[in-house]
C-alpha positions in Angstrom: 9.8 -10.7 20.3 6.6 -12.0 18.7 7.2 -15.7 17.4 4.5 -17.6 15.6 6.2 -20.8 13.8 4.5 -22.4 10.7 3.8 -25.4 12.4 1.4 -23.5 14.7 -0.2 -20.6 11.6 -3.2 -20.6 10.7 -5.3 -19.2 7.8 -8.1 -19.5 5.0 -10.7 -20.4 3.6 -12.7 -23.1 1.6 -16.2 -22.5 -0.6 -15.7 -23.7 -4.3 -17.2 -21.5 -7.6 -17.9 -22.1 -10.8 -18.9 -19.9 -13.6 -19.4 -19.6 -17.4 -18.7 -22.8 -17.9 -19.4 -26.3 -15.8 -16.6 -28.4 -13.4 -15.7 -31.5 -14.2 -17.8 -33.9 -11.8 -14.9 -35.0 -10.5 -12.8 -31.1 -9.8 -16.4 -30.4 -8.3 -16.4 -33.4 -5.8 -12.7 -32.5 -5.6 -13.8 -28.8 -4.8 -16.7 -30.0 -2.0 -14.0 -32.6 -0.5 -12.3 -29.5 1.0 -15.1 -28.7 3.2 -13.4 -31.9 5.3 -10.2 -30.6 5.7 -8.8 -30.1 8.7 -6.0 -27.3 9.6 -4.9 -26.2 13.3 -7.7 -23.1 15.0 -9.5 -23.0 11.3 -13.0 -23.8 10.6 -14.0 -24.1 6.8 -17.1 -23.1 6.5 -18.1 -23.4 2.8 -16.0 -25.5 -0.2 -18.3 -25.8 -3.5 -18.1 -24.6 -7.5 -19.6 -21.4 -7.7 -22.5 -20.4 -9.2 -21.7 -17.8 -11.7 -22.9 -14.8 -8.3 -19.6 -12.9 -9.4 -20.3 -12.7 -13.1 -18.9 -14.1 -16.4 -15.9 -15.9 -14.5 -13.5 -18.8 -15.6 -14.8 -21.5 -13.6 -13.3 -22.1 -10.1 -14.0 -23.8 -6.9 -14.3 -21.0 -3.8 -13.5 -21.8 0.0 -14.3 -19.7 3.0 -12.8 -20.1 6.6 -12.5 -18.7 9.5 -9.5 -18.7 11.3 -9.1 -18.5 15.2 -5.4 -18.2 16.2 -6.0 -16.4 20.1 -9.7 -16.6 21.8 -10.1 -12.9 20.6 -9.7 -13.7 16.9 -11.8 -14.0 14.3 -10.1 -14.0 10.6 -12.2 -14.5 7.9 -10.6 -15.9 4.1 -11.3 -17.0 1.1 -9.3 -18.5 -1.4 -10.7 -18.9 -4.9 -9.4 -21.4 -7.2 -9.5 -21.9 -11.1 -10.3 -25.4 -12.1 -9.1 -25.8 -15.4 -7.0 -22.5 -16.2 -4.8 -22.2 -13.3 -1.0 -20.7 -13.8 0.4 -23.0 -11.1 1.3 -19.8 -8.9 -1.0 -18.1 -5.8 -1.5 -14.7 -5.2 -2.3 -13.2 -2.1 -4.5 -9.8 -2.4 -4.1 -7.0 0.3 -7.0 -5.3 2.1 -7.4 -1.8 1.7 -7.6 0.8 5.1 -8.8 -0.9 8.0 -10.4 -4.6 6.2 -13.3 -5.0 7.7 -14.8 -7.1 4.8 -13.6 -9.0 2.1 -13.6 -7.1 -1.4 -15.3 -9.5 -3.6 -14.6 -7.0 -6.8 -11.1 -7.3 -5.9 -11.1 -11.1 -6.1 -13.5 -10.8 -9.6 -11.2 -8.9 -11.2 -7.6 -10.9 -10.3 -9.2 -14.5 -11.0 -9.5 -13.8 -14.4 -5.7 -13.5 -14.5 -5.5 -17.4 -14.0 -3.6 -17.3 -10.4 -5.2 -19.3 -7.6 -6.2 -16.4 -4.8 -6.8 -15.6 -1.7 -7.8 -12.4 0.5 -8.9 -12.0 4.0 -11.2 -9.2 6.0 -7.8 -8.7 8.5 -10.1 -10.0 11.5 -11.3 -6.7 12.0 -14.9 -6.9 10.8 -17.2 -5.3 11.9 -14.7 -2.4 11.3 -14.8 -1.1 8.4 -18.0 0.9 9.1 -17.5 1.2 12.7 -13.5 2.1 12.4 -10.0 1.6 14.5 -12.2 2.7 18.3 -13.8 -1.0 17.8 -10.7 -2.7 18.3 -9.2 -0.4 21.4 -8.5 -2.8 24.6 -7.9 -5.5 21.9 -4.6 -6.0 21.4 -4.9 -9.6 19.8 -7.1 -8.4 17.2 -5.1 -5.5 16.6 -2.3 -7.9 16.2 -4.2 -9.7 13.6 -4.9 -6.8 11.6 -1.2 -5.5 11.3 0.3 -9.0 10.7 -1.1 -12.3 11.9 -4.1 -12.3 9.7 -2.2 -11.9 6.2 0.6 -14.4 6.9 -2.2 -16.9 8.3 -4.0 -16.3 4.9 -1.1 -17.4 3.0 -0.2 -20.1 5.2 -3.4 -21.9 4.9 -4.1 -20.8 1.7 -1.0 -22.8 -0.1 -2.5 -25.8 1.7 -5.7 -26.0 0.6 -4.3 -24.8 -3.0 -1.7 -28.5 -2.5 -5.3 -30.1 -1.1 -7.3 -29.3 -4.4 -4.6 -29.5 -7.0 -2.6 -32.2 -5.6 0.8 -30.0 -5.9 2.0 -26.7 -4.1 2.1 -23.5 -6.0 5.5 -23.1 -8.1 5.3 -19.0 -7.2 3.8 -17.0 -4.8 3.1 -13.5 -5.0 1.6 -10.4 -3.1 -0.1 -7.1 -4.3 -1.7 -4.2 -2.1 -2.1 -0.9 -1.9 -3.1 1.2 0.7 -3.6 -1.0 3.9 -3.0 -4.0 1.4 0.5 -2.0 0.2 1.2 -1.9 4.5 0.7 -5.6 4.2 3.2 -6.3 1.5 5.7 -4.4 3.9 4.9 -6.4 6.8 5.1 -9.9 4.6 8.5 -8.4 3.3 10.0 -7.3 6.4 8.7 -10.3 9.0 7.6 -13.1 7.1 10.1 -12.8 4.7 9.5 -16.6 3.2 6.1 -15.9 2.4 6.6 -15.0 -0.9 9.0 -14.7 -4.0 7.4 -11.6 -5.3 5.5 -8.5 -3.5 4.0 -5.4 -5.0 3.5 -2.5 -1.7 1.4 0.2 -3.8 1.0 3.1 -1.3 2.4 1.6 1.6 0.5 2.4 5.0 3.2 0.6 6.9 4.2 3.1 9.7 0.5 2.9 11.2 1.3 5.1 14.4 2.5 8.0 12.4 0.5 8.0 9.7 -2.7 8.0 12.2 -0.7 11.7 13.5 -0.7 12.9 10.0 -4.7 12.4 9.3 -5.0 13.9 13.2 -2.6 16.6 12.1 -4.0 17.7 8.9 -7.7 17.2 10.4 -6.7 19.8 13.0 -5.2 22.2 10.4 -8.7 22.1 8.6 -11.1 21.9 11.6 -13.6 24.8 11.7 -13.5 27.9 10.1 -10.0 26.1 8.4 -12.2 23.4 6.2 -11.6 24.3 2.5 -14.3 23.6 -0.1 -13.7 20.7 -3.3 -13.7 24.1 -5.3 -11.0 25.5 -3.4 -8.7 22.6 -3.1 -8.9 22.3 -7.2 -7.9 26.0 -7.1 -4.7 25.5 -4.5 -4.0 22.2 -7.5 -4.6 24.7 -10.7 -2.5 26.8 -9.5 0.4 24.8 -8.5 0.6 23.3 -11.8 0.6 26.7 -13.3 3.6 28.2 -11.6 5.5 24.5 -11.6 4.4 22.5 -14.7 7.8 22.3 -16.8 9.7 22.8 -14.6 10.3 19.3 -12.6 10.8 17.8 -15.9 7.4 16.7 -16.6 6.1 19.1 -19.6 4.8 22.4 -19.2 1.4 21.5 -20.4 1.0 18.9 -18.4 -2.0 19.1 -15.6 0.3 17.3 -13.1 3.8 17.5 -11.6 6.6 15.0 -12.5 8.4 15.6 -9.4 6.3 18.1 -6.8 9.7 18.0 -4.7 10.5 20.6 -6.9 7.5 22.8 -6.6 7.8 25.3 -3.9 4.4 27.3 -4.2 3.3 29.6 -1.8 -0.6 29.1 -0.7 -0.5 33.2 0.5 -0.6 33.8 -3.4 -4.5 32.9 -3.2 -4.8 34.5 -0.1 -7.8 36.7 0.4 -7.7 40.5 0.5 -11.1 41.3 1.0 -11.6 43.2 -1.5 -14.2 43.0 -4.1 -11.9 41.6 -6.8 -11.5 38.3 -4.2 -12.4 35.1 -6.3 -15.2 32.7 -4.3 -11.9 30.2 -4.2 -9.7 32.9 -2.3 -8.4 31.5 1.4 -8.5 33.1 4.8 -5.1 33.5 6.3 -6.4 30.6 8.5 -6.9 28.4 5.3 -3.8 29.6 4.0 -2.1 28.3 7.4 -4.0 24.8 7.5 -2.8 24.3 3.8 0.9 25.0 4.9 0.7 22.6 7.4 -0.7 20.1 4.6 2.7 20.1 3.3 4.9 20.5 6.2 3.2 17.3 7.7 3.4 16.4 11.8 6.2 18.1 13.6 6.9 17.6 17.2 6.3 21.1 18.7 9.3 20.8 21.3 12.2 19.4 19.4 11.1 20.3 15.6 11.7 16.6 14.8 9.5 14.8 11.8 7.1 12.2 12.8 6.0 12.2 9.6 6.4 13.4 6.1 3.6 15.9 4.6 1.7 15.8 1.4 3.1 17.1 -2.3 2.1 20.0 -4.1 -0.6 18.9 -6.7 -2.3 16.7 -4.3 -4.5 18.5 -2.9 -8.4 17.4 -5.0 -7.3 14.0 -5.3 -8.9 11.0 -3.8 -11.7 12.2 -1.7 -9.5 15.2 -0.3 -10.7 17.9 1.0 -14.2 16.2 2.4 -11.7 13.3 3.9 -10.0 16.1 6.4 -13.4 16.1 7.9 -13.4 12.6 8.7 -10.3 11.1 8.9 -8.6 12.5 11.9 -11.7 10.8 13.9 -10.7 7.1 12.7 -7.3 6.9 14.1 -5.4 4.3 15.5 -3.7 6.7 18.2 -7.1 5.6 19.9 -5.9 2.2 20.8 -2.9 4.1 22.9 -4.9 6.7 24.2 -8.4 5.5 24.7 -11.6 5.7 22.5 -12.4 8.9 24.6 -10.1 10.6 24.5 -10.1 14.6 23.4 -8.3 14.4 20.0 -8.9 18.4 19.5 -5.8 18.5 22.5 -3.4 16.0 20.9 -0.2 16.9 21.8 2.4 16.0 19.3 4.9 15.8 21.2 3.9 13.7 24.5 0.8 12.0 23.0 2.9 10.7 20.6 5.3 9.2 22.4 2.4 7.7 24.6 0.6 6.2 21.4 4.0 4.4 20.4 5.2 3.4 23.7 1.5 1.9 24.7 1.7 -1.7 26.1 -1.3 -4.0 26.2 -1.0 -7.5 27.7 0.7 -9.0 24.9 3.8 -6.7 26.0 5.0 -4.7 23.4 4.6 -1.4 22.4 2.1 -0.1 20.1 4.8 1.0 17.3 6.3 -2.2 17.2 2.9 -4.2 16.7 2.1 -2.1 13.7 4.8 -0.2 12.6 7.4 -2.0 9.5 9.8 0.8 8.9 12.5 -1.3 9.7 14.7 -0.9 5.9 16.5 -4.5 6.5 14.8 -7.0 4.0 17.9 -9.1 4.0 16.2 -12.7 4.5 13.7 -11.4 2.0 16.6 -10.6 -0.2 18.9 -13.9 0.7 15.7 -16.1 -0.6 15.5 -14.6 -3.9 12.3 -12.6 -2.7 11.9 -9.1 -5.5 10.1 -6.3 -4.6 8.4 -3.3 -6.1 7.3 -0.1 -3.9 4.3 2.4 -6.4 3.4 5.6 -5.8 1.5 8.1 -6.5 3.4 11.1 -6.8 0.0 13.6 -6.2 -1.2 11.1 -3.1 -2.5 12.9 -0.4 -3.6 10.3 1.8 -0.6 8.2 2.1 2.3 11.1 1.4 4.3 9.4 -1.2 8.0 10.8 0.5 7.1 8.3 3.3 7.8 5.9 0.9 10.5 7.3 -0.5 12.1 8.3 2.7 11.8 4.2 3.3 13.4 3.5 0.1 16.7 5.7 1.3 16.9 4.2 3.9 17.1 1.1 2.3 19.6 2.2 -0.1 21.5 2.9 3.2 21.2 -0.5 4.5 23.1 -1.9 1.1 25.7 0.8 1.5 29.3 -1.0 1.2 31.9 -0.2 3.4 31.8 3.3 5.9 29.2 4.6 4.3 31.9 8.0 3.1 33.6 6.4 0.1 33.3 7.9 -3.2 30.8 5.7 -5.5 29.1 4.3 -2.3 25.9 5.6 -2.9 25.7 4.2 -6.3 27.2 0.9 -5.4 24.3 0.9 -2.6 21.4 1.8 -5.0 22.9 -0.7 -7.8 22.2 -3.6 -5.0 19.3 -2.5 -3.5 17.8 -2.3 -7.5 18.5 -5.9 -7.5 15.7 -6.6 -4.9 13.9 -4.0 -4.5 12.7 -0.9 -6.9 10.1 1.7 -6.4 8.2 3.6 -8.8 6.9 7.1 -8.5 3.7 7.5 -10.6 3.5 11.3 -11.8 -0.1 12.9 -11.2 -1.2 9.8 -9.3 -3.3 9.8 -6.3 -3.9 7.1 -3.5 -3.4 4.3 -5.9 -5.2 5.6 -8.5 -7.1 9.0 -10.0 -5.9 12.2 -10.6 -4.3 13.7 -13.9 -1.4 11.1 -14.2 -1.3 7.7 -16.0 -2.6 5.4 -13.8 -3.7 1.9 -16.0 -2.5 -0.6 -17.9 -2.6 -1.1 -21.7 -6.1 -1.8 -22.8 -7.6 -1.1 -18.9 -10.2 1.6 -20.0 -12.4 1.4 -17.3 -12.7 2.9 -13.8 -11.2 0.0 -11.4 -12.9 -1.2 -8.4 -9.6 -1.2 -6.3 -6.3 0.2 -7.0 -4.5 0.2 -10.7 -0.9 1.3 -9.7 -0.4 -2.4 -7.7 -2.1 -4.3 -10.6 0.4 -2.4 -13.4 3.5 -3.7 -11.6 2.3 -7.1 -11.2 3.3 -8.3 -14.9 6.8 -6.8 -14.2 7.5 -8.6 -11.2 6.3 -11.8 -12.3 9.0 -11.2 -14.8 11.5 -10.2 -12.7 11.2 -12.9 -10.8 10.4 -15.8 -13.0 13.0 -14.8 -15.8 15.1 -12.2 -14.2 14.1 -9.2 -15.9 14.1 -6.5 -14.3 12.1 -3.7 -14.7 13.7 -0.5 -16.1 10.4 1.3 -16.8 6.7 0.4 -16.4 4.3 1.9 -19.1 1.1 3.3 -17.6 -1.6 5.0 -19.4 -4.0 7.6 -18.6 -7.9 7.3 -19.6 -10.6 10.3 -20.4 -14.2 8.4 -20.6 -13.0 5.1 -21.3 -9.9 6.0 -23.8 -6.5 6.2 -23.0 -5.6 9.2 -24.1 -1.7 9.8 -22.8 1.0 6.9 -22.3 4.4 7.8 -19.9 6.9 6.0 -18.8 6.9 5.5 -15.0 10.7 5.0 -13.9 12.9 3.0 -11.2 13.8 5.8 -8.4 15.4 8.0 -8.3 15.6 8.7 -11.9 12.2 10.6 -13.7 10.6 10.5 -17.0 12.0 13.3 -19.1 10.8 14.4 -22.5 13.2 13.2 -24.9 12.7 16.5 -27.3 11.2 15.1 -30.3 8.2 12.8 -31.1 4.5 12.5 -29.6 4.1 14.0 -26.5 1.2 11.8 -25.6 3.6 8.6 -26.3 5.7 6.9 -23.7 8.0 6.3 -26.2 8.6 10.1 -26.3 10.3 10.2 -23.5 13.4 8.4 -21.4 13.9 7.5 -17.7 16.5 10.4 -16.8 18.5 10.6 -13.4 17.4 13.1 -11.0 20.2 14.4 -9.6 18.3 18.1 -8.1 19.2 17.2 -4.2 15.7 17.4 -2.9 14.4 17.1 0.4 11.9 14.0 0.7 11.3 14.5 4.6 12.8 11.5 6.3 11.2 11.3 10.0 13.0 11.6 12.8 15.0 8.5 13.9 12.8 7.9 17.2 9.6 7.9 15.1 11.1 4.9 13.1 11.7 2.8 16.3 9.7 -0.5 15.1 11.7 -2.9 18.3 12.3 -6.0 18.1 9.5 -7.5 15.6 11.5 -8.6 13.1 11.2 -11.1 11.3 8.1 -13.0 13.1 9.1 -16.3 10.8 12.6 -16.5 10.1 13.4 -18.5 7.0 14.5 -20.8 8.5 11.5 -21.7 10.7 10.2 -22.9 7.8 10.1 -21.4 3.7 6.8 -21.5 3.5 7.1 -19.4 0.0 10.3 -21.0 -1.7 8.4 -24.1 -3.2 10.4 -24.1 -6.7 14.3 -24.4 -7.3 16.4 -21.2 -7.7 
């Protein structure tokens, strides 16, 4: 097992920043002081007020640092702190897809919010242009990515936050989505003291399998397969045609509620090759590739799940269809199988097996570096630690049942007694509700887009990084600072910088449902209803959730590096 105790973690970053209005000489000096301080295989490299370079900011010092934990590492942070208007709690932000860069939007638009931050680039750059083949043959760095570098941010991050404000944080808390959303789940599951509350928007946290899906559905598409932007929003129109109304959502929605219960065949836009044939017709090979789309990976021998496929209702949303073209080349089944290796003969079955089992000298297998389906957040849980799991319910990039699939699974770890009792399952989902609650966000694509409500009140403009992470932050600060939990979030959908349409977004498994009377465009319109349809959300197989031993890295009791308040 992997073991990296506090005393030997690393992390972030030191440059001080300053905007709108001027430091204090003395917070500035305090600010360029950091530029001194010394913490184990980190170098700061820049600690001074900014000067206003991210816009009409509250004024706060900025750090960089690069942290060094193995000779093949190279983790760059920043931590960003408000000199006069700080909340006395830290949040860490989540990269998105492979890092490669920090996401200096990301950072602008969180400050603002008055927590002391921090992000880092994962320690993959240059990779986000060059993608996962730069990091093949590096297993250190590849170690970095999936864990090291986010727990090392936070680490060093809450020291140099005690080193510039002279007291520790009295919260910490976590939001991602996408790559940032696998982060959470890694922070959850193995460094489970990291932080009191964690938003996983999205999650990519079963790495291994989620590189077969892109490879799966690139294959389906490949050639004379690929589908056109005008197709795919002819496959979505007419999904929502024939199932609109009838998952509960309302029938002139433009979106599903709850595409589990959509069960459209893609042979109804099937060409005949007549001359009535619209231009957005599909071959029977289309018609194939889009089946496969929703059936997701398979293993051809056994018919087990690797992973789960995508929902009806997904299929224009966030960059799809050009993304099938691209995707399945950016894989991280090239660091089992070699940068040249011939992805066009992938075999699903062996292949697979080779990518997960792949050792490198650091001597454990690939799945188990990168991989956090592990549903045991009990030392998360004993600490006081809350979680919230968002999703978009119309996300094709990161299939939203892999989420919920995790979330059963966690109900199943709370599960009293056998397991065969009557009121065991609600028993289980009452306590894993008291941790842990994920939220399904109609219409929604890869953490944000499509036709469902995907903001917050007043947010009328497009964000620069995901919305559905950013909504559920408010919630779980209360949650976790006062004990409310959240029985719905409001979101809200905008059309050219109004929000036009407000809907409840509900703890799973229950739904928004029209109440019958009042404004349809008005959350208030409608209730969180339970779903009690028995629908199939494509759990993988039990061998693709085989994570080994890598849990948890830091124990609490190596050292509580996020419990810095009473409970």
């Amino acid at each position: 097992m992997r073991c990296i105790h506090s005393a030997t973690l690393l992390a972030t970053a030191l440059l001080a920043s300053l905007v709108g209005i001027s430091a204090s000489p003395s917070a500035a000096a305090t600010c360029a002081s950091l530029l001194s301080l010394v913490l184990p295989d980190t170098e700061i490299t820049a600690a001074a007020p900014d000067n206003g370079s991210f816009g009409d900011l509250p004024a706060f010092c900025r750090v960089a640092a690069t942290v060094r934990p193995t000779s093949d590492s190279d983790i760059n942070i920043e931590v960003w702190m408000p000199f006069s208007t700080w909340n006395e709690k830290f949040l860490g932000l989540g990269n998105s897809g492979f890092g490669g860069t920090l996401q200096y939007d990301v950072l602008a638009r969180y400050l603002p919010l008055n927590y002391a931050i921090a992000q880092t680039d994962m320690g993959t750059s240059p990779g986000a242009t060059l993608g996962f083949g730069v990091l093949t043959g590096r297993p250190q760095k590849q170690i970095d990515y999936a864990t090291r570098s986010i727990n090392l941010m936070t680490v060093r991050a809450k020291q140099i936050i005690e080193a510039f404000y002279g007291d520790p944080p009295k919260y910490s808390y976590f939001v991602g989505c996408s790559g940032g959303g696998g982060s959470a789940m890694h922070e959850a599951l193995q460094f489970p003291g990291d932080y009191d509350g964690i938003v996983a928007g999205a999650p990519l946290m079963n790495v291994t399998h989620k590189s077969a899906h892109d490879l799966w559905n690139f294959l389906a598409f490949n050639g004379a397969a690929s589908i056109t932007l005008a197709q795919a929003t002819a496959i979505t129109g007419a999904v929502v045609k024939q199932c609109a109304g009838k998952d509960g959502g309302l029938s002139s929605d433009n979106f599903l509620t709850d595409p589990r219960d959509c069960h459209w065949d893609p042979s109804a836009l099937q060409c005949t090759g007549g001359p009535a044939d619209a231009p957005t017709c599909l071959t029977a090979q289309q018609v194939a590739g889009v089946r496969k789309f929703y059936q997701g990976p398979i293993n051809p021998r056994t018919g087990e799940r690797i992973y789960a496929g995508n929902p009806p209702g997904s299929e224009n949303n966030s960059g799809f269809p050009a993304a099938f073209a691209t995707l399945g080349q950016q894989s991280a089944l090239k660091w089992g199988l070699g940068n040249d290796f011939d992805f066009s003969t992938f075999d699903f079955d062996h292949n697979m097996d080779m990518v997960d089992e792949h050792m490198d000298i650091v001597g454990e297998p690939l799945a188990a570096i990168l991989n956090a389906n592990t549903a045991d957040l009990e030392e998360f849980k004993s600490h006081g630690g809350k979680l919230i799991l968002a999703h978009g319910f119309a996300d094709p990039r990161s299939p939203p049942l892999n989420t919920v699939a995790y979330y059963e699974r966690l109900i199943a770890s709370q599960t009293p007694g056998n397991g065969h009792g009557q009121g065991e399952r609600k028993e289980a989902l009452r306590r894993t509700q008291e941790f842990a609650r994920l939220f399904l966000f109609p219409g929604v694509g890869h953490c944000n887009g499509g036709a469902g409500p995907d903001s917050a009140q007043g947010d009328t403009l497009p964000a620069p990084f995901s919305k559905i992470d950013r909504i559920a932050l408010d919630p779980l600060m209360q949650w976790v600072e006062h004990g409310i939990a959240p029985d719905q979030i409001i979101a809200y959908h905008v059309t050219g910088n109004v929000q036009d349409f407000s809907r409840p977004v509900c703890p799973y498994p229950a739904l928004p449902r029209y109440s019958g009377k009042g404004d349809a465009t008005q959350a208030s319109s409608f209730v969180c209803a339970a779903d009690d349809d028995p629908d199939d959300n494509q759990p993988p197989a039990t061998k693709y959730l085989d994570d080994g031993d890598n849990y948890p890295i830091v124990p609490i009791a190596d050292g509580d590096q996020g419990h810095d308040h009473d409970r």
